[in-house]
Structures are given as C-alpha cells and as structure tokens.
LOMAR-659117 format. One record per residue (C-alpha): x negated, y negated, z; residue in one letter. Coordinates in Angstrom, 3 decimals, always signed. Layout:
N
(rec (X Y Z) "a")
...
//
This chain:
200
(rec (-115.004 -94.250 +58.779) "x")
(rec (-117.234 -91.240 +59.631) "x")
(rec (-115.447 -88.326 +61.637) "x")
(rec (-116.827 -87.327 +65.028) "x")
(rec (-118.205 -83.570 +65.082) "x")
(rec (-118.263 -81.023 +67.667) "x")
(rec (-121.813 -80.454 +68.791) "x")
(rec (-122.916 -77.476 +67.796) "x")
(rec (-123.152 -74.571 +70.336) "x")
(rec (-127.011 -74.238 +71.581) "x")
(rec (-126.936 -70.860 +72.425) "x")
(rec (-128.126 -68.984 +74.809) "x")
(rec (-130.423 -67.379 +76.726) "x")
(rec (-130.532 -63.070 +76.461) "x")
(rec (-130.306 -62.905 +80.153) "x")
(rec (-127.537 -64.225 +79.763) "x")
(rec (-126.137 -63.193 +76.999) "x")
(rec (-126.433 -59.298 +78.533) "x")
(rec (-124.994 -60.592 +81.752) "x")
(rec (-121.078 -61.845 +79.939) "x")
(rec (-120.750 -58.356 +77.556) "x")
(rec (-121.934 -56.408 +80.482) "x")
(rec (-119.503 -58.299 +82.254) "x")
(rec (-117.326 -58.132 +79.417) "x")
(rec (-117.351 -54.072 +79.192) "x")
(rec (-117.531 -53.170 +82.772) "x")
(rec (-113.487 -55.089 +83.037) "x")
(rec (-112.997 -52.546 +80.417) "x")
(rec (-113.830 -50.057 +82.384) "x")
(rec (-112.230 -50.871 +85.473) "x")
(rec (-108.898 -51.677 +83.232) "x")
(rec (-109.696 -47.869 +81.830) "x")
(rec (-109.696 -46.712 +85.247) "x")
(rec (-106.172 -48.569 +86.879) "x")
(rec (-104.819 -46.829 +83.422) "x")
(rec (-105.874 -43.376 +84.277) "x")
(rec (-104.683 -44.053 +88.409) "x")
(rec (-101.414 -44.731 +86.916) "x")
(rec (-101.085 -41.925 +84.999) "x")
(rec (-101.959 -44.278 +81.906) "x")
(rec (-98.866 -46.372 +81.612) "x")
(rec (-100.718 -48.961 +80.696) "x")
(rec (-101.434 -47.969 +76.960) "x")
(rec (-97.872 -48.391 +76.205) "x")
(rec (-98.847 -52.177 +76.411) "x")
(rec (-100.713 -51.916 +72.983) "x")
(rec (-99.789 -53.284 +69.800) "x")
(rec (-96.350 -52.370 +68.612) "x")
(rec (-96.186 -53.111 +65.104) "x")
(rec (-92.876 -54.851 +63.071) "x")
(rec (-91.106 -54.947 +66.820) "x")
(rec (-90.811 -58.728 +68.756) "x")
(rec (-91.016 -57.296 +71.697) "x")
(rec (-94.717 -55.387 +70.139) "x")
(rec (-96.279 -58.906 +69.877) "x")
(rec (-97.115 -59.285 +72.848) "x")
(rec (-99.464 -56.645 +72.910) "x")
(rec (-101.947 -58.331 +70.386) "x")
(rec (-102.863 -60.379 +74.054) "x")
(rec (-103.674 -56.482 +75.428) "x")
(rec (-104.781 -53.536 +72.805) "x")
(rec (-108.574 -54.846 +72.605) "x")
(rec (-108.762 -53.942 +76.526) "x")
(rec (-107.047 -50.759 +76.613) "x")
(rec (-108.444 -47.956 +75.380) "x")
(rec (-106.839 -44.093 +74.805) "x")
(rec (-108.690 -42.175 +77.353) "x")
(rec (-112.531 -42.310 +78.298) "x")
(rec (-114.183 -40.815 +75.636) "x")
(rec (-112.260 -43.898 +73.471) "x")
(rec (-113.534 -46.695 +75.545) "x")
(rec (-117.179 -44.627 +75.750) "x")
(rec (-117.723 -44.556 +72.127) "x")
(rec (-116.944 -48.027 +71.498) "x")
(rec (-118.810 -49.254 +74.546) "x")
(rec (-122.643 -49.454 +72.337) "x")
(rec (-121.061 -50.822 +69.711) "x")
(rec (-119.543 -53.143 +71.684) "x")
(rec (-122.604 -54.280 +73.869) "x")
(rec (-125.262 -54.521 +70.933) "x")
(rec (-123.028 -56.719 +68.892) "x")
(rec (-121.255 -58.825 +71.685) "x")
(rec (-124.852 -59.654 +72.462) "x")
(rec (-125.895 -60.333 +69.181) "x")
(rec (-123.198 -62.530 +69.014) "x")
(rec (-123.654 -64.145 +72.110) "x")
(rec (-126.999 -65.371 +71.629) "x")
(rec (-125.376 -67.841 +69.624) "x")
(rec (-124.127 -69.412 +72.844) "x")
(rec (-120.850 -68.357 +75.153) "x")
(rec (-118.592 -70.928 +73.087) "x")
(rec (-119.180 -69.543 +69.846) "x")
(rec (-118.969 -65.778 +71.544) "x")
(rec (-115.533 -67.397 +72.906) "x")
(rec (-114.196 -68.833 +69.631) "x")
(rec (-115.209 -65.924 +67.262) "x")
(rec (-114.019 -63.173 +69.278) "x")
(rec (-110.589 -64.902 +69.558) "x")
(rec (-109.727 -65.767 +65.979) "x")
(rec (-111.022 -61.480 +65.936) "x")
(rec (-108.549 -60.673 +68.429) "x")
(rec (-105.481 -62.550 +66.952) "x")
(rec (-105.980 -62.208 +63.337) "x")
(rec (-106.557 -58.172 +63.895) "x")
(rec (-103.467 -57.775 +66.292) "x")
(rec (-101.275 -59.949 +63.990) "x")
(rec (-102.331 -58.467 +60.727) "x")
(rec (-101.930 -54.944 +62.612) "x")
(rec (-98.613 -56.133 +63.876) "x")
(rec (-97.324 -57.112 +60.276) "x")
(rec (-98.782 -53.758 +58.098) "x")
(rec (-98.842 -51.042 +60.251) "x")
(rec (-96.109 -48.498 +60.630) "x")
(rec (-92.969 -48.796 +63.130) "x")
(rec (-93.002 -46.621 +66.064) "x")
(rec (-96.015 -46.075 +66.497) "x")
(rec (-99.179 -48.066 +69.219) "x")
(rec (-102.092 -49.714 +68.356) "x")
(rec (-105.354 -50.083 +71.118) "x")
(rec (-108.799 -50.714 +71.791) "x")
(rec (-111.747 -52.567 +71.240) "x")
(rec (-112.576 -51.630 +67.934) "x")
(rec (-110.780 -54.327 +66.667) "x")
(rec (-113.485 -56.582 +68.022) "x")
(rec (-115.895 -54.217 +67.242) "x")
(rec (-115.394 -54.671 +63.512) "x")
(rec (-114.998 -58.554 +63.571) "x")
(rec (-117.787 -58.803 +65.764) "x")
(rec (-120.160 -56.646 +63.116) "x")
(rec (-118.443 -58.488 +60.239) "x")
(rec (-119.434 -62.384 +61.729) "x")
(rec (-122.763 -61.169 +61.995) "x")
(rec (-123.464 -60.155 +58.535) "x")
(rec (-121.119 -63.195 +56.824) "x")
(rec (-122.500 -65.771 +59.133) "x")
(rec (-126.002 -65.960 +57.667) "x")
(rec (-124.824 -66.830 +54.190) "x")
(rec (-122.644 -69.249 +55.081) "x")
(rec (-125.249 -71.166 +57.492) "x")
(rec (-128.032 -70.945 +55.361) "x")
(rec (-130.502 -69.568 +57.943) "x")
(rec (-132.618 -67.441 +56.829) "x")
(rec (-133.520 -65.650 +60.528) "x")
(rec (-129.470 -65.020 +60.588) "x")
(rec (-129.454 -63.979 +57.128) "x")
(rec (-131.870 -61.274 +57.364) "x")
(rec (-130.093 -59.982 +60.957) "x")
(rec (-127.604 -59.994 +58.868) "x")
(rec (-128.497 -57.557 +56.448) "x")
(rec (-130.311 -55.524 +59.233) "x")
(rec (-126.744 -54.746 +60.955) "x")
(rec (-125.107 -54.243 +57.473) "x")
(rec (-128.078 -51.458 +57.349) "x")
(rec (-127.699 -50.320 +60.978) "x")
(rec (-123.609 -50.522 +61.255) "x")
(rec (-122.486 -50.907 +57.565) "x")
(rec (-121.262 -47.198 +57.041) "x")
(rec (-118.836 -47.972 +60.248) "x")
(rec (-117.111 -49.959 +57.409) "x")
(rec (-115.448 -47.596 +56.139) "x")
(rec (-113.030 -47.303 +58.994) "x")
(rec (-111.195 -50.316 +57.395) "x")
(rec (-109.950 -47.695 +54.829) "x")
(rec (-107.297 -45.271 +55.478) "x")
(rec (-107.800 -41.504 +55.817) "x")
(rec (-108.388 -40.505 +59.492) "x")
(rec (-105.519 -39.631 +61.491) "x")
(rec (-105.494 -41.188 +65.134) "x")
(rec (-107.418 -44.259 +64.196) "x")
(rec (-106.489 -47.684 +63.392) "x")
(rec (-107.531 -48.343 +60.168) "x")
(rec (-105.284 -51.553 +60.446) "x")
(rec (-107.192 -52.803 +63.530) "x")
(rec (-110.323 -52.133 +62.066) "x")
(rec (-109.100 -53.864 +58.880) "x")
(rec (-107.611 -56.962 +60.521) "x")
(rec (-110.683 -56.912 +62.972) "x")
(rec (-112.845 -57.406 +60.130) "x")
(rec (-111.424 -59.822 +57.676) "x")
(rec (-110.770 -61.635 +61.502) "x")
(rec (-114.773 -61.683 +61.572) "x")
(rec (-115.233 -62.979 +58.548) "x")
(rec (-112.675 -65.744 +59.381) "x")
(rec (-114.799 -67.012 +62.264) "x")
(rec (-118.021 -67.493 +60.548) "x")
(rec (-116.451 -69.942 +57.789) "x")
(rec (-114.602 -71.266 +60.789) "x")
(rec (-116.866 -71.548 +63.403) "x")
(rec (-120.419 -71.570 +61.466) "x")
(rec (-121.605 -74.901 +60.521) "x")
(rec (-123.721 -74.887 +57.241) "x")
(rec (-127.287 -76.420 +58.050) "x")
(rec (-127.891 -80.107 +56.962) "x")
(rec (-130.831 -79.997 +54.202) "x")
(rec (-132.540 -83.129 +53.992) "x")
(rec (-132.520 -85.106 +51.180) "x")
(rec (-135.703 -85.385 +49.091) "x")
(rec (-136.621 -88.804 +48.551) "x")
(rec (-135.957 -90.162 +45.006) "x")
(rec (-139.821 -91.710 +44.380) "x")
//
C-alpha cells in the first residue's frame, strides 16, 4: 500500500516573493521601533539560555534586534535570501524558516552561557543562507545547485560567524541557525524523481 505525499510546493511568483520579506522586515522594523518607544524593554524577551523561564524567548529573539544599526545590518541579508528562499513558494519559506527558528533558539538555549540574552535575525539569516546552498545537492537540480554555489561565493565568508571569537555576537545563534538550515533542506526538499531507462 503506497503512502500519500504532500504535493510539492509550486513556488512562487518574485512579485510576490518581494512583497512577504518586505512584509516580513518592515514588522521588524516597526517591532524595532515599539522597543526603542519603550525605552527597549522589549530585548529582555530574547533567548535566555539554561533558564525555563528563557525558553520562551526562542518564540521572540529572531524579531528583536539590539538597537538600529543591529536590525540595519541584517536587513540585506535578510531580504536577498528570504527571497531567494521564497521563490520556492510561501509554504516552503514557512516550513524552512521555522525548523531555522526553533532548532537555533533551542540549540542556543542548551550551549550558550547562563546570564546572559540572545536576539535577532541572524539566526535566520544563517539557516536561511545554509538551505540555499544544501538544498541543491540534496534535490538534484542542477539550476538550485549552481545558486547554490553562487551564494556560498557571495555569503560563504559570513560563515565564519558560526565560530567563536567576537565578543557581542551570537556565535550560538549563528551556529544553531545554520545546522537549523541545513535541517530543512533534507526535511523539506524532495529529491527529484529520475525516470527509469527502459530495459530494451
């Protein structure tokens, strides 16, 4: 007895595609801004790591951001590979960026020190980039394959933020963010059917 499958997502169109990140990073924005009108409370709600009470801001860091110039550097990052991803369709977007967002808050949650906060986007910024350049391979397309490679070219030395070294950042985010991305695309990718060659 054969098992139903989902149908895979279509995609989209880039109209849009541009129309949900913009969407997508101008609530960032206007969360930014209720942060800063109350004398930015709000980043207390981040990711608290090895507390109970902490978990539940792995529902909040990736739309708070540390101040403006925080939410303004990830905010190309952000719209170039939302849309990438995107153009895959709104329910892939939808399912990749939340296995990102709760395998990079969790594994945050679980490794990173006590007593301190964990925010921002970055976290989807890294599983985002990460799907991209996995996804290829384990489709077998060759159009996503070579995209692929293009962003490892492009984005691939932002990488490196997965190791630790620079105070202030979130090496864990970026970490969990990415192995979060690479999740998806075994998760969410199916592998394309070849045909079978006919035996005579």
């Amino acid at each position: 007895m054969s098992t139903p499958q989902r149908p895979p997502d279509r995609g989209t169109s880039a109209l849009t595609a541009f129309a949900v990140i913009s969407g997508f990073v101008a609530a960032l924005y206007v969360i930014e801004l209720v942060d800063t009108l109350m004398s930015n409370r709000l980043d207390q709600e981040g990711v608290h790591p090895q507390q109970t009470d902490g978990l539940v801001g792995i529902l909040f860091a990736p739309l708070l951001h540390g101040g403006w110039g925080h939410l303004i550097g990830n905010t190309v990052p952000l719209l170039v590979l939302g849309f990438l991803v995107l153009l895959s369709g709104v329910r892939t977007w939808l399912a990749v960026t939340a296995i990102v967002w709760v395998v990079g808050g969790l594994g945050t949650w679980l490794i990173a020190p006590p007593n301190t906060v964990h925010l921002g986007a970055s976290v989807l910024i890294f599983g985002w980039l990460v799907f991209l350049i996995v996804r290829g391979f384990v489709s077998g397309r060759v159009g996503q394959i070579a995209l692929g490679l293009l962003i490892l070219f492009l984005y691939g030395g932002v990488l490196w933020g997965v190791l630790p070294g620079q105070p202030g950042i979130s090496w864990q985010a970026h970490l969990f963010g990415a192995i979060g991305g690479a999740i998806a695309a075994f998760v969410v990718v199916q592998p394309r059917r070849r045909t079978p060659a006919p035996l005579a």
